[in-house]
VMD Tcl script that draws the C-alpha trace (Angstrom):
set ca {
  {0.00 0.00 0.00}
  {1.53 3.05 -1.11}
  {2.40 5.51 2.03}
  {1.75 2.51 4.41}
  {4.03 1.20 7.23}
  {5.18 -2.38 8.02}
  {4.07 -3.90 11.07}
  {7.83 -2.74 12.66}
  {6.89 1.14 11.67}
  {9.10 1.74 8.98}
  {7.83 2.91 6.01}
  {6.97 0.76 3.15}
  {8.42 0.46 0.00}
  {6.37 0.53 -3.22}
  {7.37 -0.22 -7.10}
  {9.55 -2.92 -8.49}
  {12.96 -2.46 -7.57}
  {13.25 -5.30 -5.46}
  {16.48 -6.92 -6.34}
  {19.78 -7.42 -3.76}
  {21.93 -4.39 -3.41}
  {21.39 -0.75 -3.63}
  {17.85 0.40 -4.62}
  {18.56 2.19 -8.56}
  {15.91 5.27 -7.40}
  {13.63 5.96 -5.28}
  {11.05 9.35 -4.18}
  {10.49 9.48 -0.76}
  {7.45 12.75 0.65}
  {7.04 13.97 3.98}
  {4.48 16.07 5.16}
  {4.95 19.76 7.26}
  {4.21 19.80 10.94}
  {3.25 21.93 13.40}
  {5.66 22.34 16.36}
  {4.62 22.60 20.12}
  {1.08 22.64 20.00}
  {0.76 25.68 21.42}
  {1.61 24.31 25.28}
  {4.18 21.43 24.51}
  {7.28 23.60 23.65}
  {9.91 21.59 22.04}
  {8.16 18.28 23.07}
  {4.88 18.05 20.96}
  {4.13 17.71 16.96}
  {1.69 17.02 15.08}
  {1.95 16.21 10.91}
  {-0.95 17.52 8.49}
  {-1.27 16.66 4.88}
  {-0.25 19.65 3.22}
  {2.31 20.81 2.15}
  {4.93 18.30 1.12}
  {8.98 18.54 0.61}
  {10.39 15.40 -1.29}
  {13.54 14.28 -2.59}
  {14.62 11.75 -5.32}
  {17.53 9.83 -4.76}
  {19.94 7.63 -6.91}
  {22.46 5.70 -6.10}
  {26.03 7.62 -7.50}
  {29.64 5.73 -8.54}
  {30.88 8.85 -6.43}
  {31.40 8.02 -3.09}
  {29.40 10.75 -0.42}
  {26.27 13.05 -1.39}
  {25.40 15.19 -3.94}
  {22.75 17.79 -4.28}
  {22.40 17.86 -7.68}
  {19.03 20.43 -8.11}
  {17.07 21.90 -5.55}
  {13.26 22.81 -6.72}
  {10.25 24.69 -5.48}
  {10.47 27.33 -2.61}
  {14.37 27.32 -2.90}
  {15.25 31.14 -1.42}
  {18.64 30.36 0.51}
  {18.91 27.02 1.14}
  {22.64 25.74 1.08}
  {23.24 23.17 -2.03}
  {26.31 22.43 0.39}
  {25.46 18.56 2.11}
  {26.83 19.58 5.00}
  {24.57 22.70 5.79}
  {21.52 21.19 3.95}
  {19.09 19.60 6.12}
  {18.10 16.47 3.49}
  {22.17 15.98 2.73}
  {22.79 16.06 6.09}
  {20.75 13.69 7.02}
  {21.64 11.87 4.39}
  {25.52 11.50 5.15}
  {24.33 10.83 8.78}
  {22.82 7.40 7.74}
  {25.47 6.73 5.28}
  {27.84 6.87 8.45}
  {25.74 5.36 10.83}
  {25.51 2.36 8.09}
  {29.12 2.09 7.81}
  {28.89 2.96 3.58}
  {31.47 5.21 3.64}
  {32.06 3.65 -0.26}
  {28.26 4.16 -1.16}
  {27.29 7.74 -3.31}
  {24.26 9.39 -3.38}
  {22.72 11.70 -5.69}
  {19.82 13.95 -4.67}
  {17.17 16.25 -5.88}
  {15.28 18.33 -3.26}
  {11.93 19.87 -4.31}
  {10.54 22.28 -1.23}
  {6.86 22.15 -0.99}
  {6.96 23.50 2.18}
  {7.76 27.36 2.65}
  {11.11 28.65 4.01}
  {10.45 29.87 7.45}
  {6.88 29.35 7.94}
  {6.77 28.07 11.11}
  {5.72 24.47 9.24}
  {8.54 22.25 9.61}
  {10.03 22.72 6.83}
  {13.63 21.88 7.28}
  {12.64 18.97 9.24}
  {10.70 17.46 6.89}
  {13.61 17.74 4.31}
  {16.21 15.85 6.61}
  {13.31 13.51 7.21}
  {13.09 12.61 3.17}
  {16.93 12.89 3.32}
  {17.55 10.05 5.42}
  {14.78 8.07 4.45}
  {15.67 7.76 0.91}
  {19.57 7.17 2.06}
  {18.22 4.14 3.96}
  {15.82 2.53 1.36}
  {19.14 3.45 -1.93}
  {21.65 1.79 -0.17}
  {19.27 -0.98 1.70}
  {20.87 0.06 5.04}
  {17.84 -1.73 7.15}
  {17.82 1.56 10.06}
  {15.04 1.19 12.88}
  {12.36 4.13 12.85}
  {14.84 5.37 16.01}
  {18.49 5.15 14.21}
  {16.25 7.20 10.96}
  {15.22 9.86 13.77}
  {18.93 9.97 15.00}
  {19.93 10.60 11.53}
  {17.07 13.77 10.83}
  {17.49 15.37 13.69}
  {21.71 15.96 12.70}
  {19.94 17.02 9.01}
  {17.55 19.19 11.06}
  {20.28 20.58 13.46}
  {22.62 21.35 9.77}
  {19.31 23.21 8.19}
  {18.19 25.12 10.79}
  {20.65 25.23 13.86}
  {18.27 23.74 16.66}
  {18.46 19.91 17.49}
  {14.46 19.88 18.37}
  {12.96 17.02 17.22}
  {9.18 18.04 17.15}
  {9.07 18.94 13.54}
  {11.50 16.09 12.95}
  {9.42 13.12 14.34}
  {6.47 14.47 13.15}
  {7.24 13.76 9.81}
  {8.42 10.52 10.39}
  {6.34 9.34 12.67}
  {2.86 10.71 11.61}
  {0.11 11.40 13.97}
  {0.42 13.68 17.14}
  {3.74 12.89 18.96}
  {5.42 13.35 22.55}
  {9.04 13.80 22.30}
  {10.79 13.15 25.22}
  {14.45 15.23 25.11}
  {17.93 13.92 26.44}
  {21.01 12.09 25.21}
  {18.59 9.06 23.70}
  {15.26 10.58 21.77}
  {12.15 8.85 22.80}
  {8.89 9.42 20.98}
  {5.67 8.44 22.33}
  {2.54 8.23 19.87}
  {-0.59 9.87 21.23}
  {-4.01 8.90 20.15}
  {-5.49 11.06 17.22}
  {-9.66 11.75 17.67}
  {-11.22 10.32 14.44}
  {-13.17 14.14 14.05}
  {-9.65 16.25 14.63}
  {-9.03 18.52 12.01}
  {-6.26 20.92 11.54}
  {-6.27 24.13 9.97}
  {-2.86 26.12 9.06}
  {-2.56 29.85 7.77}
  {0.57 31.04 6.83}
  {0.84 34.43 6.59}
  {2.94 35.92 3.63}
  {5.76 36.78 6.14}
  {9.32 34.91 7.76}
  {10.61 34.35 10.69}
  {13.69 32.32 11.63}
  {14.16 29.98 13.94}
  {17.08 31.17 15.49}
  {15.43 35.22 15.93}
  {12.16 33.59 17.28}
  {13.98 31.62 19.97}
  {16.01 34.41 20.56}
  {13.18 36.28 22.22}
  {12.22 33.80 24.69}
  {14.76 34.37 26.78}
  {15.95 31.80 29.32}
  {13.78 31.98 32.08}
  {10.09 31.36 32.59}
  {8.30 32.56 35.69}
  {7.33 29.93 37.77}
  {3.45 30.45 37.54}
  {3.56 30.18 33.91}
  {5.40 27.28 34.48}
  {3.08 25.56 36.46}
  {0.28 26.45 34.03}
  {2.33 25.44 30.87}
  {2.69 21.66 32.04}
  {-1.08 21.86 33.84}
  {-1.87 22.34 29.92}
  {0.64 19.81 28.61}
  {-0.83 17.25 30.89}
  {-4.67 17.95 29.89}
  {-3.46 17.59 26.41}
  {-1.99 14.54 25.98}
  {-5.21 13.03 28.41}
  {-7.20 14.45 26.18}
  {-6.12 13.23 23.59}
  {-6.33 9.86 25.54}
  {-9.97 10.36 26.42}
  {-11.08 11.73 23.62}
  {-12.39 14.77 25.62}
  {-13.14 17.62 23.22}
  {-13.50 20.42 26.29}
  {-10.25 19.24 27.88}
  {-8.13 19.12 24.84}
  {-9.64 22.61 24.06}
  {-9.01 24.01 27.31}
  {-5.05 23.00 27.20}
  {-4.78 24.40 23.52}
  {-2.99 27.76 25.95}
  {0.91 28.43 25.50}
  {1.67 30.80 28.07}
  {5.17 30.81 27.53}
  {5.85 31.48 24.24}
  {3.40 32.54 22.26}
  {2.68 36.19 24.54}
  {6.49 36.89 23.86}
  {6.53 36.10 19.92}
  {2.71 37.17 18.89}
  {3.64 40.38 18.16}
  {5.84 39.41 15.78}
  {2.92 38.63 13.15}
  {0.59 41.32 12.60}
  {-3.43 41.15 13.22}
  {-3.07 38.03 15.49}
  {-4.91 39.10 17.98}
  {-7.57 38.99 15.51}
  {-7.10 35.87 13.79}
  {-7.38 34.54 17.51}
  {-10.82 35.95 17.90}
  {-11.92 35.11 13.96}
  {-10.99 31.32 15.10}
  {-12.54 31.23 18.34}
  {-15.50 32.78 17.03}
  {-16.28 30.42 14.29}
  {-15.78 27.46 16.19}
  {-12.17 26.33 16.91}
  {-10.89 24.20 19.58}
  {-7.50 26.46 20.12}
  {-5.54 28.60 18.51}
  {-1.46 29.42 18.37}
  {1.42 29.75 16.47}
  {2.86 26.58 14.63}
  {6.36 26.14 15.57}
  {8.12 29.66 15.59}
  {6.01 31.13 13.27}
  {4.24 33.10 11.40}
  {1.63 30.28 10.81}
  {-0.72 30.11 13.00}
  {-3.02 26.77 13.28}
  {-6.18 25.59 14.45}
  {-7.37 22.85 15.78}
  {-11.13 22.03 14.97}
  {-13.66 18.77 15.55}
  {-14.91 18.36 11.94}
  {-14.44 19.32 8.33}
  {-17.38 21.55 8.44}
  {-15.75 23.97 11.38}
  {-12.19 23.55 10.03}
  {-13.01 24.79 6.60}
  {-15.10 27.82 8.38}
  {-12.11 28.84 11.30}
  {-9.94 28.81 8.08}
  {-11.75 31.51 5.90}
  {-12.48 33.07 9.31}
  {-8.10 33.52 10.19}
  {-7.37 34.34 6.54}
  {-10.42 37.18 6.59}
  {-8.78 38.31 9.85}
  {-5.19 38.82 8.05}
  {-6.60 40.47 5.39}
  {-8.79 43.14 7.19}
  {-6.39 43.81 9.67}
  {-2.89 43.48 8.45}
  {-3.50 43.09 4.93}
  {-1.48 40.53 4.76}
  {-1.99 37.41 1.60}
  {-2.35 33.81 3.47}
  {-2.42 30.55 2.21}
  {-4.51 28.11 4.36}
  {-4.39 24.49 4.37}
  {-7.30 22.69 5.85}
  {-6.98 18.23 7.04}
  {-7.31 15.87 8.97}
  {-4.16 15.06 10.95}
  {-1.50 13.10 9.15}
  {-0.97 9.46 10.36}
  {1.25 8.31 7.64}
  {3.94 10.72 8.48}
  {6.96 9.84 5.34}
  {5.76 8.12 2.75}
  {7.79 6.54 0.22}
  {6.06 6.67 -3.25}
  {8.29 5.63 -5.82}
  {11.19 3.11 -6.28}
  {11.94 2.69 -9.88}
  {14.80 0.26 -11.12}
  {17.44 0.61 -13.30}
  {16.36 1.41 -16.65}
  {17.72 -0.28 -19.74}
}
mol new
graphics top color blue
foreach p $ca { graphics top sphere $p radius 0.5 }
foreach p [lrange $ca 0 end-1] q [lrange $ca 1 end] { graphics top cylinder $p $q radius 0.2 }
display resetview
């Protein structure tokens, strides 16, 4: 099944290159994410459908990786391996393999806007190393592949978080736990959650929307920030629609970086008004998302946030309104050697 996962978790391959050794080609997607969930900073993700990066990979006589073209949304990003996130992550699994000897030859196509606050460089080193492992038949668990995107993430956009990362490897809603070893723990996903994201034609970086955070949070945000991070992830568990929308509340980062993306304020109240569970800023922003029970609401809260842009900042959005995305990487295409 195209996009499907093996009973293990790794993703499956489709098409007919099948015979021993290195894989001739092969496509690999994986979908942008929203980071932190408004009240899980650094620890929670969630994927959605669209947009997409995806990268096409060959196997090369040349030993190492090669970015041969970059497509799409390209604006700065490196052609360098070692300071793109897919190439990265990429020479990452060739190492972790032990194929020092094996080449790779890429071709990046960005789907997913540069700083968007959507995971985009995440989901590149995600597509990296998955397409390393499935060329060179290197056999990595869903773990050693994380390993592998977060160095591609931490080369692309200077922070080692992984809740874009596993995300878009994982699928679904995830709960990364941080320290030396990565674990990720996969929350339940209501069968009626829908997820809407507005980016607003702005960017932000990373590394200036960190910056204003500081490093210290007062203690009574503190203790409401994990009072929301716990009601989350059991409401997820209970599939209780006025708990999970009562801990959609980041009171940590979101009142220091809102004011970085004009008319949110009102977006807030456009979403709220028309139906939405919560509403924040995905990742570091400037998308915002919304979570929503139901097409109907989701498509509503949507035309609702980018109405809100519009009138009060008049600002051009795109909005992208799904379910949540349980697949996470899919890999669509493997193509043998042609004659």
């Amino acid at each position: 099944m195209t996009g499907g996962r093996t009973r293990t978790g790794r993703p499956t391959r489709t098409g007919n290159a099948e015979s021993a050794g290195a894989a001739a080609a092969v496509r690999v997607s994986a979908p942008a994410t929203i980071g932190n969930i408004a009240c899980g900073f650094d620890v929670f993700g969630m994927a959605v459908e669209q947009p997409c990066d995806a990268v096409v990979a060959r196997a090369a006589p040349e030993p190492g990786v090669n970015i041969e073209r970059i497509t799409g949304d390209v604006g700065p990003i490196p052609g360098d391996p070692a300071r793109n996130s897919a190439g990265a992550a990429a020479r990452a699994v060739l190492e972790m393999a032990g194929a020092d000897s094996a080449g790779l030859a890429l071709e990046l196509h960005k789907g997913i806007p540069l700083a968007g606050g959507m995971g985009g460089s995440a989901s590149s080193a995600v597509v990296g190393a998955v397409a390393a492992d499935q060329v060179i038949r290197a056999g990595l668990s869903r773990r050693q592949l994380l390993r592998c995107a977060v160095a591609g993430e931490l080369a692309g956009s200077g922070s080692p978080a992984a809740d874009n990362v596993a995300p878009a490897l994982y699928g679904g809603i995830v709960l990364v736990l941080p320290g030396k070893t990565l674990q990720v723990v996969e929350l339940p996903v209501p069968d009626e959650l829908w997820v809407v994201v507005v980016r607003p034609h702005l960017e932000t970086r990373t590394e200036d929307a960190r910056r204003v955070l500081g490093e210290h949070v007062p203690l009574k945000a503190a203790v409401t920030q994990w009072a929301n991070t716990a009601a989350f992830t059991a409401g997820l568990y209970a599939c209780d629609w006025d708990l999970i929308s009562r801990s959609i509340r980041d009171v940590v980062a979101e009142p220091l970086r809102a004011g970085r993306i004009p008319g949110f304020a009102r977006a807030r109240e456009a979403a709220m008004t028309r139906g939405a569970l919560g509403f924040s800023i995905s990742g570091s922003g400037p998308s915002v998302f919304a979570l929503c029970r139901g097409r109907e609401t989701a498509e509503d809260v949507a035309a609702g946030i980018r109405w809100a842009f519009g009138e009060t900042a008049a600002l051009d959005c795109e909005a992208y309104v799904s379910p949540v995305n349980r697949d996470g990487v899919r890999v669509e295409d493997v193509k043998a050697e042609e004659d």
